[in-house]
C-alpha positions as CSV (number, residue, x, y, z in Angstrom):
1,X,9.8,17.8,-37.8
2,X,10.1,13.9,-37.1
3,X,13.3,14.8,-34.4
4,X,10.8,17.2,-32.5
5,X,8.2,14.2,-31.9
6,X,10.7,12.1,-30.9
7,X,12.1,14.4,-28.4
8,X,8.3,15.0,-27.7
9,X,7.4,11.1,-27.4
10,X,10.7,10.7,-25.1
11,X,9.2,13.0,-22.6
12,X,5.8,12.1,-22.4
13,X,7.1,8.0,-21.8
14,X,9.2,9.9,-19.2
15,X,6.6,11.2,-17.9
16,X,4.7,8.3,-17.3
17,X,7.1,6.2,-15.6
18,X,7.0,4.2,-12.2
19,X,5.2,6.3,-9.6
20,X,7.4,6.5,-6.8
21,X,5.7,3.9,-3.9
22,X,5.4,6.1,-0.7
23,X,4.7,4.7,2.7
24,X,1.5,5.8,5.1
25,X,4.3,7.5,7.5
26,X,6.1,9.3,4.9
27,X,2.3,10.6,3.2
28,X,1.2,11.8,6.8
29,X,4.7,13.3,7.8
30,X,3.5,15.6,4.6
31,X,0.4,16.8,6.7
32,X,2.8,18.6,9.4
33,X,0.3,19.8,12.3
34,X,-1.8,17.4,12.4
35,X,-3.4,16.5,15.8
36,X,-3.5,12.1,15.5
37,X,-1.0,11.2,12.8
38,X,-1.4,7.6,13.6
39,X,-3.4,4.9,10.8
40,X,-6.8,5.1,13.2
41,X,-6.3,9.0,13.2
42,X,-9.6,11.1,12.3
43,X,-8.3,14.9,12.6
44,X,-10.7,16.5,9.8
45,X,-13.8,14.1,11.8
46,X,-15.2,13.3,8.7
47,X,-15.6,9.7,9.4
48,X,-12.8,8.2,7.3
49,X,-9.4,7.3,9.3
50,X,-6.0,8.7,8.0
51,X,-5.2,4.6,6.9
52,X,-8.3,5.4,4.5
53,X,-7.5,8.6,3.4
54,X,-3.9,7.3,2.3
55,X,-5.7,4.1,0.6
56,X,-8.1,5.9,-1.9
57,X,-7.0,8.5,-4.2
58,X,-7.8,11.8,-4.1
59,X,-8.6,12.0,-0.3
60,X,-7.0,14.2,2.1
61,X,-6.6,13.9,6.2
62,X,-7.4,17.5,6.4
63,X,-10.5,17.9,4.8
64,X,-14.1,17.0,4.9
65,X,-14.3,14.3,2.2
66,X,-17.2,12.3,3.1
67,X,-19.1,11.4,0.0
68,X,-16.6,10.9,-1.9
69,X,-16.9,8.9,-5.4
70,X,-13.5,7.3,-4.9
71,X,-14.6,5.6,-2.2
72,X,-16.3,1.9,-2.7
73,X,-19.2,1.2,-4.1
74,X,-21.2,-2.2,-4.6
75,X,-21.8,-3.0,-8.3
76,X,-22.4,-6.4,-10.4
77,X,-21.2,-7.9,-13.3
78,X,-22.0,-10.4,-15.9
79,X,-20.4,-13.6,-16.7
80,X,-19.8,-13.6,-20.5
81,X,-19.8,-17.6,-20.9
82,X,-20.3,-20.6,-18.9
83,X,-17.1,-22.7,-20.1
84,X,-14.9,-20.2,-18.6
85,X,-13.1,-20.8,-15.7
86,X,-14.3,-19.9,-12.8
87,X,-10.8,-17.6,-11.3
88,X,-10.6,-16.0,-14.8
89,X,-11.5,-12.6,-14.2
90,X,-11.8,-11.9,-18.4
91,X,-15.2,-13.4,-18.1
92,X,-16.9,-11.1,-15.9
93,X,-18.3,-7.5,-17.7
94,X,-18.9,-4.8,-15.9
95,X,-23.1,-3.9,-15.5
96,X,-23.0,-1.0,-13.1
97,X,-25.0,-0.7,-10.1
98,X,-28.5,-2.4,-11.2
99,X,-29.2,-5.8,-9.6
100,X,-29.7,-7.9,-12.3
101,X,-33.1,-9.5,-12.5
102,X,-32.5,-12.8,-14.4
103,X,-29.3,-15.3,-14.8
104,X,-25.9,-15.4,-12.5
105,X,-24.5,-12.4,-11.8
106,X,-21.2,-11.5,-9.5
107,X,-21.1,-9.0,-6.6
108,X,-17.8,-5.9,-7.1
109,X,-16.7,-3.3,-5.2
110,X,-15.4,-0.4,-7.5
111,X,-13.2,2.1,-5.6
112,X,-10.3,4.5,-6.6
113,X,-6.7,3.5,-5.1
114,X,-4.1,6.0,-4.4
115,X,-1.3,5.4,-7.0
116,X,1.9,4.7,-5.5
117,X,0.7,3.2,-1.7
118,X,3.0,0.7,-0.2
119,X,2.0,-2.0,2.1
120,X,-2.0,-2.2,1.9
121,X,-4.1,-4.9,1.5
122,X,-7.3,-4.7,0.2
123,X,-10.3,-7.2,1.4
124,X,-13.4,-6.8,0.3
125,X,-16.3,-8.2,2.1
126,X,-19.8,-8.7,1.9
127,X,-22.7,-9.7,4.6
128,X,-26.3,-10.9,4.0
129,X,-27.1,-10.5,7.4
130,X,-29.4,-7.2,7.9
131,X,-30.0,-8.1,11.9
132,X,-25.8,-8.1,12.6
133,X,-23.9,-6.8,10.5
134,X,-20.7,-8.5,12.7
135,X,-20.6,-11.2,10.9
136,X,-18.9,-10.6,7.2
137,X,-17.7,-12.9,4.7
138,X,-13.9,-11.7,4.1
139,X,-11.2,-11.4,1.5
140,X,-10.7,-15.6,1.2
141,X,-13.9,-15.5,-0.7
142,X,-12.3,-12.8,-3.6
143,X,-10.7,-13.1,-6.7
144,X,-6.9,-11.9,-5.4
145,X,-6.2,-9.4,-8.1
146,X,-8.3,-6.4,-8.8
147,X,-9.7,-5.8,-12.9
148,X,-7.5,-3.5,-14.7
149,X,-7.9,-0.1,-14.0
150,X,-10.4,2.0,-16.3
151,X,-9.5,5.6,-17.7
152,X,-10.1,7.2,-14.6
153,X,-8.2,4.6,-11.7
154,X,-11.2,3.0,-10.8
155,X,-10.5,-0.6,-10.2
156,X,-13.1,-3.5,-9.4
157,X,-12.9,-6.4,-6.6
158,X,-15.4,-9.2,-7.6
159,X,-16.5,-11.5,-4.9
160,X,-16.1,-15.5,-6.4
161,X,-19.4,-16.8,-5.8
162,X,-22.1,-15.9,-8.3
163,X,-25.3,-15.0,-7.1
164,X,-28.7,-15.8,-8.9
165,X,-30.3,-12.5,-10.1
166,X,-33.9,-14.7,-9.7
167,X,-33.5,-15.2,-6.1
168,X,-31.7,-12.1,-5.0
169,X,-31.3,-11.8,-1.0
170,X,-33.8,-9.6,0.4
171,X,-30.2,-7.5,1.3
172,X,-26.8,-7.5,0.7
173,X,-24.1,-5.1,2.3
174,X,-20.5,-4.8,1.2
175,X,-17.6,-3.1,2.4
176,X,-13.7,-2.8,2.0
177,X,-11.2,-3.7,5.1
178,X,-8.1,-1.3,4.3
179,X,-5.1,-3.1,6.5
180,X,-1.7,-1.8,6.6
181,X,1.2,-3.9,6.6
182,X,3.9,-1.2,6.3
183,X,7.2,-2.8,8.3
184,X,9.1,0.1,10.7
């Protein structure tokens, strides 16, 4: 009895080793037939590009996917003390998608990542501006590491400035920039 759940343990830690990193050409060379194969590529004209479909999990260049719950949504969190460093990202709990009403709260995007991407980087980015949404506050205002992912891959971006949940602004807009960086 014991050797059997070793031998069983053994294979399940195999089975959760490294995922295998794969690059945005190799994932779209596995989509043979596809009109536009390039990043800015929409062949299933659902609205997402193929660069998108290869960042978020679950997604797929040939389908309809709009919709989707992997893509990003804006939530906020709670800061669980004041003597806490500002950077430390231990201090912030996740509250979900109600604005809070009272004390500092911070502003997140929560979004699904496709395990095993290579050479993306995330920037979330937020706007107050209703009238022009051209102008966006980017990635240099972000903690640089996402939380730790939760049961089910989702991961959360929180802005760095905290945001008074008395004064809210009358709108706030937020939105991931996906950019590839894969080298030839």
């Amino acid at each position: 009895m014991k050797r059997a759940l070793a031998i069983t343990f053994a294979l399940f830690a195999l089975a959760l080793g490294h995922v295998q990193a794969v690059t945005f050409t190799d994932w779209i060379a596995g989509y043979p037939g596809i009109v536009d194969a390039t990043p800015a590529g929409d062949p299933d004209a659902d609205g997402l590009s193929n660069l998108l479909e290869y960042a978020f999990a679950d997604l797929d260049p040939t389908v309809i996917d709009n919709g989707s719950p992997v893509l990003p949504q804006m939530v906020f969190g709670l800061r669980t003390g004041s003597d806490i460093p500002w950077r430390d990202l231990t201090a912030i709990t996740f509250d979900g998608v109600n604005l809070p009403r009272t004390g500092f709260y911070y502003l997140g995007l929560r979004y699904k990542p496709r395990a095993g991407t290579e050479g993306l980087r995330w920037r979330p980015q937020y706007s107050w501006f209703a009238a022009n949404l051209e102008f966006w506050v980017d990635g240099r205002a972000t903690f640089l590491q996402p939380t730790t992912p939760d049961g089910d891959g989702y991961v959360v971006r929180w802005l760095q400035g905290m945001f008074n949940g008395a004064s809210p602004p009358p709108k706030a807009f937020a939105r991931m920039q996906v950019i590839l960086e894969e080298t030839p």
